[in-house]
C-alpha positions in Angstrom: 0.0 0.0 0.0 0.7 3.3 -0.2 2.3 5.6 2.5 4.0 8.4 4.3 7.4 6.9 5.3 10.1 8.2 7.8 13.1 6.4 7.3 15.1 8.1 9.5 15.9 11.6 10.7 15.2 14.3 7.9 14.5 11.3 5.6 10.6 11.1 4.5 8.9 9.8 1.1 5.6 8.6 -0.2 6.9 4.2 -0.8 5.1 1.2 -0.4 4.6 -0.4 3.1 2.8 -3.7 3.9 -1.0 -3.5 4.2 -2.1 -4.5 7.3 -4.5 -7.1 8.0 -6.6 -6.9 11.3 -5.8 -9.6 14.0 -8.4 -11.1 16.3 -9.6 -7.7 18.2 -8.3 -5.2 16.0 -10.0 -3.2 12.9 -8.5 -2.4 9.9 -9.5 1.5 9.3 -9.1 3.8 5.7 -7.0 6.6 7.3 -9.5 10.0 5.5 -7.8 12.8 7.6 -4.7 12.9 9.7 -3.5 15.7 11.9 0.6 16.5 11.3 1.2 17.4 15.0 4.6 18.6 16.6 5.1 14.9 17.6 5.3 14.3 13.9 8.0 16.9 13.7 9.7 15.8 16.3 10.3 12.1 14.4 11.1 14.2 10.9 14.0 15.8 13.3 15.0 13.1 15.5 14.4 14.2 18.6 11.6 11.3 19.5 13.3 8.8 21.7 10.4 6.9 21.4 9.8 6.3 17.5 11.1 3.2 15.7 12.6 4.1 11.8 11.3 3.5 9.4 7.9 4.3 10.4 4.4 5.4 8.9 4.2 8.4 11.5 0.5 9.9 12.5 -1.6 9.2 15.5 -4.4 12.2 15.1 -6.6 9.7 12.7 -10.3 9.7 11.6 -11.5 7.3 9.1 -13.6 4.9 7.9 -13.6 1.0 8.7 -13.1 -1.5 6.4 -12.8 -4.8 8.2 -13.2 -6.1 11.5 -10.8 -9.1 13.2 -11.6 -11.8 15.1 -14.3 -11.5 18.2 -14.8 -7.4 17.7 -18.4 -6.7 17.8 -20.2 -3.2 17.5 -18.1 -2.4 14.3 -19.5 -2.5 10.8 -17.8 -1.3 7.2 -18.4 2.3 6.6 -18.6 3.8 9.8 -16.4 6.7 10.8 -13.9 6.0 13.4 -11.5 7.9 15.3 -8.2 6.3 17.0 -6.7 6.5 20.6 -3.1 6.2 19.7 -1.7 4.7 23.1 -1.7 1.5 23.6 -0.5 -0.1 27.6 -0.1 -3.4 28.4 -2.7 -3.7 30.9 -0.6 -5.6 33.4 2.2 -2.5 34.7 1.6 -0.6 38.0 0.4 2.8 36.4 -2.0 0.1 33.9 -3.3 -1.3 37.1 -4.5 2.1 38.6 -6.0 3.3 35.2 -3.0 5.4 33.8 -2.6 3.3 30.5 -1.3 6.4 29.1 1.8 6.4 31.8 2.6 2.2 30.8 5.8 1.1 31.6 5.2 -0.8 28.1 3.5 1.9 26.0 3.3 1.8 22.2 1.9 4.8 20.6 0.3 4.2 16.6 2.5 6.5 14.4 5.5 6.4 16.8 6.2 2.8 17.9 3.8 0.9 14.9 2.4 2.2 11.3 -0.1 5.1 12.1 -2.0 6.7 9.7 -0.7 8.6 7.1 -1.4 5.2 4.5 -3.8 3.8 2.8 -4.4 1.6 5.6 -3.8 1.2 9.1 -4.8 -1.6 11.9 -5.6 -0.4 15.7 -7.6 -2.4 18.5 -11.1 -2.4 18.6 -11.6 -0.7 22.0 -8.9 2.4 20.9 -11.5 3.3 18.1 -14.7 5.4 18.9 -17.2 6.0 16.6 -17.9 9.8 14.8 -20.8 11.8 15.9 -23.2 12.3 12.6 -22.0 15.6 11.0 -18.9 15.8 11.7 -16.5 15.9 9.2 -13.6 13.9 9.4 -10.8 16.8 9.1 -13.1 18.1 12.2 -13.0 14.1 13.8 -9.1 14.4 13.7 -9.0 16.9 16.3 -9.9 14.2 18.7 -7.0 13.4 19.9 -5.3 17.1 20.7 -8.4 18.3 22.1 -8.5 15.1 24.6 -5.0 16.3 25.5 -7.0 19.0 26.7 -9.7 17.2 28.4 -6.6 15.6 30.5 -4.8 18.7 31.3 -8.1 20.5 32.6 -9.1 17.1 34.3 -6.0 16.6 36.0 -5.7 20.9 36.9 -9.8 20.5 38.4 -10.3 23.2 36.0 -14.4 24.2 36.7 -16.4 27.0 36.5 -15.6 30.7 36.9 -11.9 29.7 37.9 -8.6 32.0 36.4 -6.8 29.9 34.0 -3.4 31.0 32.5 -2.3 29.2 29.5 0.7 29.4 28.8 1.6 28.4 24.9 -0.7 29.1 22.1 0.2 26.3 19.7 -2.2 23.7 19.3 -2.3 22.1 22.3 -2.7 25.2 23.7 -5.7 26.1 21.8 -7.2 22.8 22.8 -6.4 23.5 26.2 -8.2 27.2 25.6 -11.3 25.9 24.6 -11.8 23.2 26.6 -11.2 25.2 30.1 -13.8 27.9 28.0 -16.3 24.9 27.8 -15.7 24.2 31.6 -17.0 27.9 32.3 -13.5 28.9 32.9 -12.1 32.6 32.6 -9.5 31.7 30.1 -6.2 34.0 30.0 -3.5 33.0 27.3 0.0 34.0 27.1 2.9 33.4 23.7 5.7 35.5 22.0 3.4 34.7 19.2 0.8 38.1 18.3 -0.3 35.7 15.3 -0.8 32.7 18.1 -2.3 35.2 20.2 -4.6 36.8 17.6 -6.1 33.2 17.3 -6.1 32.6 21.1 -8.1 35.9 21.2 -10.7 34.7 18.4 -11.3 31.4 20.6 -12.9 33.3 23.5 -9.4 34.3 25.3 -7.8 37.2 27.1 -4.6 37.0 25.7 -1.3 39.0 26.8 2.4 38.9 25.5 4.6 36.4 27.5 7.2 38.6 28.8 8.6 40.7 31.2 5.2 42.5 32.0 3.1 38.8 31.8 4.0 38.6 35.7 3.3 42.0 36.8 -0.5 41.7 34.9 -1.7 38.3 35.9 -1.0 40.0 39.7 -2.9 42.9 38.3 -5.5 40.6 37.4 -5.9 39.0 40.3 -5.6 41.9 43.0 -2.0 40.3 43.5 -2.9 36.6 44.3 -1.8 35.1 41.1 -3.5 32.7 38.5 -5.8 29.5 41.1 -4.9 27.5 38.1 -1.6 27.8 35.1 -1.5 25.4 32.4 2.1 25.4 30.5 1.9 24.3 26.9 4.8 25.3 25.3 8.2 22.9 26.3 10.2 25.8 27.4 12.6 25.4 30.4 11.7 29.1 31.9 8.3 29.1 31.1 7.4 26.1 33.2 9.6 27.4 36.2 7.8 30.8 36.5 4.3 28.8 36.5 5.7 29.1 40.2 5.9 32.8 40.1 2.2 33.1 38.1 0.2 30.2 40.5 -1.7 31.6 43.2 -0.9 30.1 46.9 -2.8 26.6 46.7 -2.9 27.1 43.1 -2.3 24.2 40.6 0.1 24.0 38.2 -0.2 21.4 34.9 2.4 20.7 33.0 1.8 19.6 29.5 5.0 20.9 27.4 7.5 18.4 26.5 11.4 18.7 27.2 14.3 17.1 25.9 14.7 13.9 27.9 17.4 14.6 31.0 17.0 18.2 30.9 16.5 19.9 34.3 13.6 22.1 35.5 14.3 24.2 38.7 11.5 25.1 40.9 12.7 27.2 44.3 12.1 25.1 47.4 10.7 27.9 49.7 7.5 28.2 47.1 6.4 24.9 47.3 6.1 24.8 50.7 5.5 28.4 50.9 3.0 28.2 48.5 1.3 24.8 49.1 0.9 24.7 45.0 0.3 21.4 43.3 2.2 20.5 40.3 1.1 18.2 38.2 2.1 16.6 34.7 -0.1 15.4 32.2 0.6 13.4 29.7 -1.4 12.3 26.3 -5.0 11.4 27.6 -6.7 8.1 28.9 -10.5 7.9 29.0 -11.0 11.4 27.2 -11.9 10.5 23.8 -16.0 10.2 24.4 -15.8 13.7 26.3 -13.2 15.2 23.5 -16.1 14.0 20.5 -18.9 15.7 22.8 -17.1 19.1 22.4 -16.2 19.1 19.0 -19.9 17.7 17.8 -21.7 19.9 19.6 -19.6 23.0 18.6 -18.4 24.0 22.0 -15.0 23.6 20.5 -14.0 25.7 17.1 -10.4 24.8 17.0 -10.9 22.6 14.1 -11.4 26.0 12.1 -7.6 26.6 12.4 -6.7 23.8 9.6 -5.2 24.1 6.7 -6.0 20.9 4.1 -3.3 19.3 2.1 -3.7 16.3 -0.2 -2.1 13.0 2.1 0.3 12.7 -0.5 2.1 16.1 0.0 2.9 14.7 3.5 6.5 14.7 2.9 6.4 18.4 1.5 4.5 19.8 4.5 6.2 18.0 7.3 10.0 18.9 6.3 8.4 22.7 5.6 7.0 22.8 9.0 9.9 21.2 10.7 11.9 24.2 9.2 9.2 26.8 10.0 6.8 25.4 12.7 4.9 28.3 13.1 4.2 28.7 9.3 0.1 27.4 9.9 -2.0 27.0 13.1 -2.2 23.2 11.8 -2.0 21.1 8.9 -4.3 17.7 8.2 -3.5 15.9 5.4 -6.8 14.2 4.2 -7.4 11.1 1.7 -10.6 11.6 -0.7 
């Protein structure tokens, strides 16, 4: 079959890749849009310790089934399907306590196995939900971002009428915006971005330049107590330690951002006693998908808006352009007719 194909670092092409076949509990699905996410970048570059070369790279999948393995029920042909990329074990301490998204063991589709930038790709039966009617399926491939906001504001308690800073305006950080908007939230948004803030502001939030004077107006903002709840989204060393400057005492902090494995982040001792503030990582989603489809089918998230279509066969184009320019579009999808 035909596919997007990372052979290694900087080295991507359209080849020919074995087509799957569905084993017993899996379904074989025809990939119609995928999301090119900074994940994706990160395997064009080489900095995913995770990914095994070559690989067909994409986890942010909607698409159609075509075949059903052994002992899956509730399936049929034709229906639209979206895919929860990580997989756990099931058997690993942080499986055992419902944080299959934390395994020990994890394999993530378009990282560790074929994803879905191909004609075809396999995934088990209960990490595919089914499409609300009317939603379309570069719409559907928001899924799995906008449950990375689901998490975040899951694992922050983020509820209504609360001060949330975001921190980042990428996509994640957009996700993470309208979700908390959704939760009643008074969203705030920070970038060095104006174009990533102009779209922050068009989503419903207050947004505000992330530099020297960020500090100074969040205490402005909140007669001096600083943000309940802050919510760091972009994978920069000194914006995740001054979440500790921005968090009000008994505040939470959420960390989504990724860092380079083995580099440090410094957080002064005094605050977090001083302070009392929870920090919290969150990482990919687990049992967010069914929420994540509510919001985008019932329009209480417009972040699918933000894409930009491409034909699944200019994959290798837009990937290396965006791994040279990242913030050239809000977000691509490549989608399959």
């Amino acid at each position: 079959m035909r596919a997007v194909i990372m052979d290694a670092p900087g080295q991507i092409r359209i080849g020919e890749w074995d087509a799957p076949r569905p084993a017993a509990g899996e379904i074989l699905i025809a990939p119609r849009a995928v999301g090119v996410c900074a994940g994706d970048l990160y395997i064009y570059l080489g900095k995913n310790a995770y990914v095994r070369y070559p690989q067909v790279t994409g986890h942010e999948v909607s698409g159609v089934v075509e075949e059903t393995g052994l002992g899956v029920s509730g399936f049929a042909a034709g229906e639209e399907v979206v895919v929860e990329p990580f997989l756990g074990c099931g058997k690993c301490y942080p499986c055992r306590i419902g944080k299959s998204n934390c395994c020990a063991n994890l394999r993530i589709i378009g990282v560790t196995q074929p994803g879905g930038m191909a004609e075809h790709m396999v995934a088990p039966a209960d990490h595919v939900h089914k499409v609300p009617s009317g939603l379309s399926f570069t719409a559907a491939s928001f899924v799995e971002p906008v449950a990375i906001g689901v998490q975040a504001c899951r694992r922050g308690a983020v509820s209504a009428g609360e001060y949330v800073l975001v921190l980042g305006c990428g996509p994640i950080g957009l996700a993470l915006i309208e979700v908390a908007r959704a939760r009643g939230a008074r969203v705030v948004a920070a970038d060095v971005q104006p174009s990533r803030l102009e779209m922050a502001g068009t989503l419903g939030a207050e947004v505000m330049l992330a530099d020297e004077k960020l500090l100074p107006a969040v205490l402005e903002q909140t007669n001096g107590e600083g943000a309940p709840i802050v919510i760091e989204a972009t994978g920069n060393v000194k914006a995740m330690e001054q979440t500790v400057d921005l968090v009000a005492a008994g505040g939470r902090i959420v960390i989504v951002g990724l860092v380079k494995k083995g580099t440090p982040v410094t957080f002064p001792g005094l605050d977090l006693t001083r302070k009392e503030m929870n920090i919290i990582g969150s990482r990919a989603s687990v049992g967010c998908f069914p929420e994540a489809l509510k919001l985008l089918a019932s329009g209480a998230v417009q972040y699918p808006k933000v894409a930009t279509e491409f034909d699944m066969w200019e994959g290798p184009r837009i990937i290396s352009e965006l791994a040279d320019y990242p913030g050239k579009l809000h977000k691509a999808v490549l989608v399959r007719k």
